[in-house]
N, C-alpha and C positions, 0 to 999 in steps of 0.2 A: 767756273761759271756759276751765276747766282740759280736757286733755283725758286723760279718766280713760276706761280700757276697761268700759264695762258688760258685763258677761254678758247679760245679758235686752235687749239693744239691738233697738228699737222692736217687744217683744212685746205685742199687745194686750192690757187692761186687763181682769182678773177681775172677776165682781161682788163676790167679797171685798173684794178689794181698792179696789174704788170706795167700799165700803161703809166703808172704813177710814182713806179719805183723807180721806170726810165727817167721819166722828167723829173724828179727830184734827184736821182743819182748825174744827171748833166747839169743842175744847175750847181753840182758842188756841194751836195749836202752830205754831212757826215753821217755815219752808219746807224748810230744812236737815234740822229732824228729821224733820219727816213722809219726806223721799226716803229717808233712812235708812232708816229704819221699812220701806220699801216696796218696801228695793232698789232702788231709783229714781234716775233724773236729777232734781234741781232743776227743770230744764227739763221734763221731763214731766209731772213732778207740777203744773208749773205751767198748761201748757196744759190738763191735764185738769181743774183745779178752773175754769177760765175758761170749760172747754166748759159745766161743772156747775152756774155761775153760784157757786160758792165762792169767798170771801173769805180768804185766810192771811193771818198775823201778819207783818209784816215785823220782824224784829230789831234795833233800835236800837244 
């Protein structure tokens, strides 16, 4: 794992922002964009769609 400095390092999760991982993770968006999108770690965005029972795109 790279080790990139977050600014928002382990800030808890808006409801916007839950609301926005949902709809970007059903429209099919891969892991990479969504943390983008979110300011986010990979890693974050990923535990949080696992807590949510969300499914992301894996990128081939």
């Amino acid at each position: 794992m790279s080790e990139k400095n977050f600014e928002r390092h382990r800030q808890p999760w808006r409801q916007d922002e839950i609301q926005k991982l949902h709809t970007l993770a059903k429209k099919g968006m891969a892991l990479k964009a969504i943390a983008k999108a979110l300011t986010r770690s990979e890693e974050s965005v990923k535990q949080r769609a696992k807590e949510d029972g969300l499914s992301i795109a894996k990128l081939r």
